[in-house]
N, C-alpha and C positions, 0 to 999 in steps of 0.2 A: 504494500500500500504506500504510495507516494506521499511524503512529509505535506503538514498542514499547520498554517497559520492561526492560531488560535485568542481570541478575544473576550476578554471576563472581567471581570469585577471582584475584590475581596475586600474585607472589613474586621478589624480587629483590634482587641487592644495594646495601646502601648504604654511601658513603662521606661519615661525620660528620666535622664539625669543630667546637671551641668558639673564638670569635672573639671577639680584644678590640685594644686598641690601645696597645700600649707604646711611651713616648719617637718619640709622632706619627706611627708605623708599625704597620699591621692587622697579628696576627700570628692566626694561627691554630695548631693543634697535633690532626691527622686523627688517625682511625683507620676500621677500614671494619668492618663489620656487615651486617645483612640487617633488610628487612621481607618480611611477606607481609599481607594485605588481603584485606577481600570489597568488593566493588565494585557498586553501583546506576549504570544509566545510563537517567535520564529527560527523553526530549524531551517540549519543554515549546513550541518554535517553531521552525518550518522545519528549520535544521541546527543549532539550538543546544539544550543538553540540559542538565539538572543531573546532578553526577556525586560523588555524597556516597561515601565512604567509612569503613570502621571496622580499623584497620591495627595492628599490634602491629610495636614495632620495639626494633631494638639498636641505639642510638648512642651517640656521648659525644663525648670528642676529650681536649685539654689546654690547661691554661693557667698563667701565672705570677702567682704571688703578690707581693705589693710588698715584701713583710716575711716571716723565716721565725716563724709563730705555731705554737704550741702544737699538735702532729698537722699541722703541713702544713711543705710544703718551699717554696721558692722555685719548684719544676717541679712540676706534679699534673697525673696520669691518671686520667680518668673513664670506665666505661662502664657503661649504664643500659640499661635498659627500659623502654618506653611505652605508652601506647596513641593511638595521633595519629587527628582525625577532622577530615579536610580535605572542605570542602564546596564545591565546586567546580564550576563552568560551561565547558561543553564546547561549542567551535566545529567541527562536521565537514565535511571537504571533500574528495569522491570525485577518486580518481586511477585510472581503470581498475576493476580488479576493487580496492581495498585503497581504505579509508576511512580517510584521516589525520585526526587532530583536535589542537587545540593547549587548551590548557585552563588556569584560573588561579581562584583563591579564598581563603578565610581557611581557617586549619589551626588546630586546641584540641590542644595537645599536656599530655598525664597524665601524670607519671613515676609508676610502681612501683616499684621496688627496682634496688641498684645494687654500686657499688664504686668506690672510688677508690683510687688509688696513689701514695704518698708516700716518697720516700724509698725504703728495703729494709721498708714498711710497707704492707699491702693492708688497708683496713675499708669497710664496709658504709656507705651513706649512707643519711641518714633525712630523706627529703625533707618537707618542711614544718619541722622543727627549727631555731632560729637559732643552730647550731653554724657553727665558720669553714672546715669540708672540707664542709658540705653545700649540696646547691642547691636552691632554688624547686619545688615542685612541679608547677609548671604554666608552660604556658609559651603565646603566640599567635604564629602563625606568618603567612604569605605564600607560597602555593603559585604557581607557575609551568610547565610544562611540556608535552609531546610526545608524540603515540604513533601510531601506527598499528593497523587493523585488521583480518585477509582474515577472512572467516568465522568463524568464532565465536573464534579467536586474537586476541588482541591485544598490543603493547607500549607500553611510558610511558616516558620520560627526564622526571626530575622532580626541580626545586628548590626546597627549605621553607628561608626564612628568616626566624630565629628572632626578633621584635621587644621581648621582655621581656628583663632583666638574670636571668641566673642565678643569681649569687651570693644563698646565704641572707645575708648576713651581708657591708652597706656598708662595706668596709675602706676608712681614709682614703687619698688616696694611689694607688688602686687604680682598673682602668678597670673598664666592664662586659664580662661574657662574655656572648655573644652564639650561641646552636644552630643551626647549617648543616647541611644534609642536601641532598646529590645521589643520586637512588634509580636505578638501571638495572631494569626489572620486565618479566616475559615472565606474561602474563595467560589467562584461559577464561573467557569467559560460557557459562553453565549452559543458558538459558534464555530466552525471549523471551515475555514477556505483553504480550498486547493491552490 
């Protein structure tokens, strides 16, 4: 049977973190969110396939300040929205009826709009800005991850680790924050073109 282009939809939860490195120890600071995605899967040779995505997602996490500045605390809460486009290669490998695939690529992460928490203080962040509570608009990522497939269902377990500094705004003193995402996603392809 001749390789087919395949087109879907999945949706699931995520759990963000923003990562940095205080006094020689990674600290992170989670929170959990959701994405949902539309999904292309195209073999391209034997069992390997390209598997681009266009994903809208809720992340953020926390992180600490070096210094208390003007609107920020020593402790800040972020949570944002994206739109992430992980382009990704797909290994598939038949186990009975259920087609596992392991998969991995680079991710363009957009921020949109957001909110940060400071204090007994909740604002709005304005990505692009070089204010000292805002962050980076954009960010590149490092996809990794897992799924299986019986029939047109599929699942992902999937790790984007974030390789850009978030911080708008290099405080001396201060390490970089770092975007983690581990997604759990229960998925449908629609479709199957020749």
């Amino acid at each position: 049977m001749a390789a087919q282009v395949a087109v879907g939809v999945r949706a699931g939860g995520a759990y963000s973190s923003l990562v940095q490195k205080v006094e020689n120890v990674h600290r992170s600071g989670s929170r959990c969110g959701y994405s949902v995605a539309g999904v292309v899967d195209i073999p391209f040779y034997k069992r390997f396939s390209l598997r681009p995505e266009l994903g809208f997602v809720n992340q953020g996490g926390s992180f600490y300040s070096g210094q208390d500045f003007e609107g920020m605390a020593l402790f800040n809460k972020y949570w944002y929205y994206s739109l992430q486009i992980p382009v990704n290669v797909a290994y598939t490998f038949p186990v009975g009826d259920v087609h596992f695939f392991v998969f991995g690529g680079p991710v363009v992460d957009i921020s949109l709009f957001g909110k940060m928490r400071t204090k007994d203080t909740e604002l709005d962040l304005h990505f692009g800005h070089s204010e000292e509570k805002d962050l980076k608009p954009f960010d590149l990522g490092v996809s990794l991850g897992f799924g299986g497939e019986y029939k047109n269902f599929f699942f992902t377990i999937n790790s984007i680790v974030g390789t850009l500094d978030r911080r708008a705004v290099d405080r001396e003193g201060e390490s970089s924050v770092f975007q983690n995402n581990v997604t759990i996603s229960i998925g449908y392809f629609f479709k199957h073109y020749r």
